[in-house]
C-alpha positions in Angstrom: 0.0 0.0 0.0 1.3 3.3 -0.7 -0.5 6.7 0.5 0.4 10.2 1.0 0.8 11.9 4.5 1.0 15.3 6.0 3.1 16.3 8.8 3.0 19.5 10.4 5.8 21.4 11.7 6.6 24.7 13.0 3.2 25.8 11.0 4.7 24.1 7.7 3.1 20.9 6.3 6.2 18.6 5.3 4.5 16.3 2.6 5.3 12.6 2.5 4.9 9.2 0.8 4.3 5.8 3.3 4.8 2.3 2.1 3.1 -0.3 3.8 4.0 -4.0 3.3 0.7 -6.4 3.2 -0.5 -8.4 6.2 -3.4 -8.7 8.3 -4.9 -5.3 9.9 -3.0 -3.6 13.0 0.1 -5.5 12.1 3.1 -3.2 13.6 5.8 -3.1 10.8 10.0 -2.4 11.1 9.9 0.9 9.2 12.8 2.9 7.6 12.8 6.8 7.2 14.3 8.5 4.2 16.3 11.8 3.9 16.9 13.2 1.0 19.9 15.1 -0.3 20.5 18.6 -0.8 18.0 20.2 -3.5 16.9 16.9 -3.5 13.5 15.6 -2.8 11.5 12.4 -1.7 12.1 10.4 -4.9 15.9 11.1 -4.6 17.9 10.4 -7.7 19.3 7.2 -6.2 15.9 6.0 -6.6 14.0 6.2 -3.0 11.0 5.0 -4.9 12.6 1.8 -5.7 14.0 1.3 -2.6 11.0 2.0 -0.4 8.8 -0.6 -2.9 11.9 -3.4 -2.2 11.5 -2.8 1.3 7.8 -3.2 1.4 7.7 -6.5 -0.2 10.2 -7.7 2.3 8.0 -6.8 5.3 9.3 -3.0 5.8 7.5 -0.5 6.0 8.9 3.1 5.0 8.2 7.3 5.2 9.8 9.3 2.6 9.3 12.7 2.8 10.4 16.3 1.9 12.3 18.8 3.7 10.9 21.9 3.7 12.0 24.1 1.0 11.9 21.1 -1.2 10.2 19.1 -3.4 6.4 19.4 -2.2 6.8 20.4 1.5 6.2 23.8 2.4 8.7 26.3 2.9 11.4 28.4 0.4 14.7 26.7 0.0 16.4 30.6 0.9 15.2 29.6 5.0 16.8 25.9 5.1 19.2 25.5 7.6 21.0 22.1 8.1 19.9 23.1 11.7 16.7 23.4 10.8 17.1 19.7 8.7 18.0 18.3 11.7 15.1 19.1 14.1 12.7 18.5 10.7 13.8 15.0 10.5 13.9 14.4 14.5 10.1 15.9 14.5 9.4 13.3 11.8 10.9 10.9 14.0 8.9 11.1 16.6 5.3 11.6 14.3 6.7 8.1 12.9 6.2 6.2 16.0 3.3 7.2 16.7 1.7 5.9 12.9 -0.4 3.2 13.5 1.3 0.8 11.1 5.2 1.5 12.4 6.8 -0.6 15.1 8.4 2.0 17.0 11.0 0.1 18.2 12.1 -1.2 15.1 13.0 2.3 13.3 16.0 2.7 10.5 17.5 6.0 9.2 18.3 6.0 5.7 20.2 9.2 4.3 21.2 10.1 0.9 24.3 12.8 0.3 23.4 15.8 2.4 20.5 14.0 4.1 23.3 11.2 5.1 24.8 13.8 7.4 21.5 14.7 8.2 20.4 10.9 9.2 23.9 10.6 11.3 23.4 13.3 13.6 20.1 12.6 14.1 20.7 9.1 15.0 23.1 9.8 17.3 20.8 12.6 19.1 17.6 10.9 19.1 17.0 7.4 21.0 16.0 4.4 20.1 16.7 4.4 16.5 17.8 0.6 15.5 20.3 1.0 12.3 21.4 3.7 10.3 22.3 3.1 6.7 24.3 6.1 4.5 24.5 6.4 0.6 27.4 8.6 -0.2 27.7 10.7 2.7 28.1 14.8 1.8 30.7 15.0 4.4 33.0 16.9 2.8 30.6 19.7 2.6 31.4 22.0 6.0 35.5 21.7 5.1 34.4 22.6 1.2 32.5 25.4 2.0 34.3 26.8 5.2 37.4 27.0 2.4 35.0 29.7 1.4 34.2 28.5 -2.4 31.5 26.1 -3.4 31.9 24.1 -6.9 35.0 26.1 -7.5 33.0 30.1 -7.1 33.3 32.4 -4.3 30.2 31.9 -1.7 31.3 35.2 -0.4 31.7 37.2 -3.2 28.0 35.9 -4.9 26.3 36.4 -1.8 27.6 40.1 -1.6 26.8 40.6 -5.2 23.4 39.0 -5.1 22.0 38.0 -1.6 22.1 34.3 -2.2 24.7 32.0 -3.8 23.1 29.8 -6.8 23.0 26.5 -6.0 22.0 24.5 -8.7 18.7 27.3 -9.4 18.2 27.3 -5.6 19.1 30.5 -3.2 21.3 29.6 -0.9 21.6 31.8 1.9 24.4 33.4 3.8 22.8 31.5 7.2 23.0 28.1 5.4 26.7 28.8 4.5 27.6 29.4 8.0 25.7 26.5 9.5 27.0 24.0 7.3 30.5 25.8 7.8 30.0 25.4 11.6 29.1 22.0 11.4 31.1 19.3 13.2 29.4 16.2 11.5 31.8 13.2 12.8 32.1 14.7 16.6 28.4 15.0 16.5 27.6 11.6 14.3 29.9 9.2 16.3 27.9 8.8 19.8 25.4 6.5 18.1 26.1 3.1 19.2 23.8 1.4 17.0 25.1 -0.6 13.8 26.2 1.6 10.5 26.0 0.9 7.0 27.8 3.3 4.5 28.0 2.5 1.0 29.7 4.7 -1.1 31.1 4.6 -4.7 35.0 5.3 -5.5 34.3 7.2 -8.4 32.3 9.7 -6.1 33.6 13.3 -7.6 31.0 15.3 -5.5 31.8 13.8 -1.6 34.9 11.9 -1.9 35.6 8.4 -0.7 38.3 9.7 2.1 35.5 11.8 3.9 33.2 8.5 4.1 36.5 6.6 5.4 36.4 9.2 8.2 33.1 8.0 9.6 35.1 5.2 10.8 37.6 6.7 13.0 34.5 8.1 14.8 32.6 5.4 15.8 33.4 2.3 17.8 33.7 -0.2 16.0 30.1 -0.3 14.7 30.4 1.1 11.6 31.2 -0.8 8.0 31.8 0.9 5.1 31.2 -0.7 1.8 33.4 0.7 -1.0 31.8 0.5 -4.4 34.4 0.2 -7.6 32.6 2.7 -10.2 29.8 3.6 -8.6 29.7 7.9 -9.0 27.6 10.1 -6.3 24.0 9.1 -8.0 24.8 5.7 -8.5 24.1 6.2 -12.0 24.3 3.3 -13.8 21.7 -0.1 -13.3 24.4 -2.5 -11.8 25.6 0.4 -9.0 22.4 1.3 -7.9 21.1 -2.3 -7.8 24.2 -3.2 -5.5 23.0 -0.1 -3.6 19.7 -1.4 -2.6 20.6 -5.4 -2.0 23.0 -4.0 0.0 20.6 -1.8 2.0 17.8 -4.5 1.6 20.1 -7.0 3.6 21.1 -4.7 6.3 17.8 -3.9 7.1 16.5 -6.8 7.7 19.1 -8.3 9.6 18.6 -5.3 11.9 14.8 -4.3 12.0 13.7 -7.2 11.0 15.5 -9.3 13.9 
């Protein structure tokens, strides 16, 4: 079953898309929460789509849904904050529980790019969340842009000049600069003690492979990270991103569905 689903927050509607395996009424299901990237949205170019409709017909549930400023939520994209990200996802967190279809105790994180640094914060600030899985992990983004430059232009310079940097057709604002600048993603990603997942390609030219190595040296000892030969940042081609969501597909149920 798939259906649509509003959740409110901070007097913004965050739009969102649940999956629902088959089985007999009130059955309580392991569910795993999206996050999209940045200027992403809830179908996310890896192919959430796909991977919430795998899950479902192996008995997980999921909730994909947009961060504000994005795809359908409410919200402009010039007031996202990775702050702001954060608290969005926790709130969805906690409206997830409460879903009369979710076993609340059996809750994964799934994050994509941006929304993988996203999804390992959150984890390790919010209880009771049972794995965490990462697809190319945007890491590198607070030491590329507290250099100051963004895909090779000045943030500085095009914020003065314009009041936003262009990101990709989005405005990016000078507070979204300096929170993702300020950013400590490892020191605040490594308290979660739960198991970790990252898969990430070697041919990634947007986060590089070193910053996903990183991950490692942070937790204890319950973190993997699956290195993918080829794969880019989108997992563009049919054999990456298939190896992208068997992968994710196994460690999911070994750890919500256990």
């Amino acid at each position: 079953m798939i259906r649509h689903h509003d959740f409110p927050h901070n007097g913004l509607t965050l739009r969102s898309t649940l999956h629902i395996p088959e089985g007999p009424a009130q059955t309580r299901w392991p569910t795993a929460v999206f996050v999209h990237g940045f200027t992403s949205n809830r179908l996310e170019l890896p192919d959430f789509v796909a991977m919430s409709r795998l899950l479902e017909a192996n008995g997980i549930a999921s909730v994909r849904f947009d961060l504000s400023g994005h795809g359908e939520s409410d919200g402009d994209f010039f007031d996202v904050t990775i702050s702001g990200e954060i608290a969005e996802t926790r709130a969805i967190l906690e409206a997830t529980r409460a879903l009369d279809f979710v076993a609340p105790e059996r809750i994964g994180l799934v994050g994509m790019s941006m929304g993988g640094v996203v999804a390992g914060i959150v984890a390790a600030e919010t209880p009771d969340i049972r794995a965490l899985c990462l697809w190319s992990p945007a890491a590198v983004a607070p030491f590329e842009i507290g250099r100051g430059y963004l895909k090779g232009r000045s943030l500085a310079a095009e914020i003065e000049e314009k009041g936003y940097f262009d990101a990709d057709g989005h405005r990016m604002s000078s507070a979204l600069v300096d929170d993702i600048a300020g950013l400590d993603v490892y020191g605040r990603s490594g308290a979660y003690t739960g198991p970790v997942h990252i898969l990430h390609g070697d041919k990634d030219d947007i986060a590089p492979l070193e910053y996903a190595r990183r991950y490692l040296d942070h937790y204890d000892g319950n973190a993997e990270l699956q290195i993918v030969e080829g794969a880019d940042h989108g997992w563009g081609s049919v054999p990456h991103r298939s190896t992208l969501h068997r992968s994710t597909l196994r460690f999911l149920r070994k750890h919500l569905q256990s």
